[in-house]
N, C-alpha and C positions, 0 to 999 in steps of 0.2 A: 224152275222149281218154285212153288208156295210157298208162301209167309210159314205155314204149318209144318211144312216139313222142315225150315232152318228151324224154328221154334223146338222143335222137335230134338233137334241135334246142339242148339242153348242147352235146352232143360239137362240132356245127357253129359253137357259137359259140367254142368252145377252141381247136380245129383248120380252120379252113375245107379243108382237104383232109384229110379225116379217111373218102378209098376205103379206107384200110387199116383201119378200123374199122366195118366193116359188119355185123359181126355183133355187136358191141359194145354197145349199144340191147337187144336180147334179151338177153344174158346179165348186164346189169345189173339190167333188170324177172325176172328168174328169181332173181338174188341178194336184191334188196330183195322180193322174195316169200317168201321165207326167212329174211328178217334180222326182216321187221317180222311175223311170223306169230303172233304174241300177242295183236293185235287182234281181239276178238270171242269169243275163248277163256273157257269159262266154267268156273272154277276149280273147279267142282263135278262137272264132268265130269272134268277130271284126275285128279279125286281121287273115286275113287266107291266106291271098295274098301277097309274099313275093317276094322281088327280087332280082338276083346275083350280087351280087357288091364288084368288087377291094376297094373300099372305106372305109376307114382305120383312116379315121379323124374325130372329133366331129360335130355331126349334130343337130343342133338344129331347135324347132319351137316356136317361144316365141307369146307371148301378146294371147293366147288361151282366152279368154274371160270364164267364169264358172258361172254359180249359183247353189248353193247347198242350205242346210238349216242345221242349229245347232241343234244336238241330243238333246241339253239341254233343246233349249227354243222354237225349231221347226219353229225359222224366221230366214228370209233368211242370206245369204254369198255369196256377190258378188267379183267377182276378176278375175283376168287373172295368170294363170300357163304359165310357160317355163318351156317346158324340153326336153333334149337332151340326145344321147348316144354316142359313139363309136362301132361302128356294127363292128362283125364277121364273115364276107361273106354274109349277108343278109339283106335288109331295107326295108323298109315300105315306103308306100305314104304319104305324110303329113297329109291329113286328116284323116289316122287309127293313128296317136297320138293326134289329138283333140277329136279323137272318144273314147282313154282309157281315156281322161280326163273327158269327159260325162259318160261316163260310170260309173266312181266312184263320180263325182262331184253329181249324182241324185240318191243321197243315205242320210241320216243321216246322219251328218258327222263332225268328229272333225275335223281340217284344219291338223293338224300334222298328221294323221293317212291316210289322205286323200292325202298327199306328199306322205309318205312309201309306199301305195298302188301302186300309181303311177310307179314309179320305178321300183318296185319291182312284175307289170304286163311287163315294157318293158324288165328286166331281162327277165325274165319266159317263153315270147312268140317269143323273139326275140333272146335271147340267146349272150347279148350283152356282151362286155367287162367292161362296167359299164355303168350307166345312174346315169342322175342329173333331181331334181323336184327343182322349186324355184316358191312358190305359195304367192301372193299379195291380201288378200282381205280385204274388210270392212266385219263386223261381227255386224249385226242388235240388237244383242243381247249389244252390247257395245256401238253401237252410235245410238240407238231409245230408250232405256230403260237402268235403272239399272246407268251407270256413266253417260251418252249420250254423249260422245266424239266423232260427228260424222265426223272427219277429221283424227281418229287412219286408220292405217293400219295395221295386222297382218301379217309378214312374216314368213314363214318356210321352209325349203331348206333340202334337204337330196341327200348323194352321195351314190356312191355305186360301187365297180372294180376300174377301174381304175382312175376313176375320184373322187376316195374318195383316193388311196395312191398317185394320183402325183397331188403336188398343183401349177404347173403349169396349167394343163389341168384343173383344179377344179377354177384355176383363170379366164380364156378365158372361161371358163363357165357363171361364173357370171358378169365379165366386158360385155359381147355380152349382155343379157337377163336385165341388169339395164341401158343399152343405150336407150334413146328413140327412 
């Protein structure tokens, strides 16, 4: 059975008269076809186009903007990721790292598991010296429902090479991406 027809049999269970919502069932299977479109995504295809570079210094791209949604409660997590690496002869365009951030952000997602991934794609594709994830979001699950504290923010951060053993570079890490 389709996403549309359980949607279909939700709606009926919310609203028993839910005629004015007939089209509602489709355009929610066309939304969640869109929200969850990360699954199966192979990060090596996003990212396939590489370039030669002397460049040997930390790069970052910060204030990525995300929305994702909590495995728990299945509403949303909005937020913005930074993250940067230290390349080994080869870097990416800026937009194939807002693209691995889409990529895992339109999945089910815990926000920590959702840093490690991060990273640990530009490890993998890019073969970097180390990479940093520093992810900022509200979690609807905490400020709509449940305590509704809706001015929390959720941070989690993960290194990884070299920017997990030298805390200088791990510093200029996070000094750049908590600047406005």
């Amino acid at each position: 059975m389709d996403i549309e027809h359980h949607i279909k049999g939700i709606i009926g269970k919310i609203d028993p008269d839910s005629s004015r919502l007939e089209e509602t069932p489709a355009r929610v299977a066309k939304v969640y076809g869109e929200s969850f479109s990360g699954y199966g995504v192979d990060i090596s295809s996003v990212v396939s186009k590489f370039y030669d570079s002397g460049m040997d210094d930390l790069i970052i791209l910060k204030n990525i903007s995300f929305e994702s949604h909590c495995e728990h409660h299945l509403v949303p997590i909005i937020g913005t990721a930074s993250v940067g690496y230290v390349p080994q002869g080869k870097i990416v365009g800026a937009s194939k790292l807002a693209r691995i951030v889409d990529c895992f952000a339109r999945r089910l997602q815990l926000q920590e598991r959702m840093t490690m991934e991060i990273a640990q794609a530009l490890e993998s594709v890019l073969e970097v010296k180390g990479a940093a994830v520093y992810l900022e979001a509200e979690h609807f699950c905490i400020s709509h429902r449940g305590v509704k504290k809706p001015e929390s923010k959720f941070v989690t951060r993960y290194f990884s090479g070299i920017l997990k053993s030298d805390p200088n570079l791990r510093r200029e890490f996070l000094e750049s991406v908590q600047k406005n």
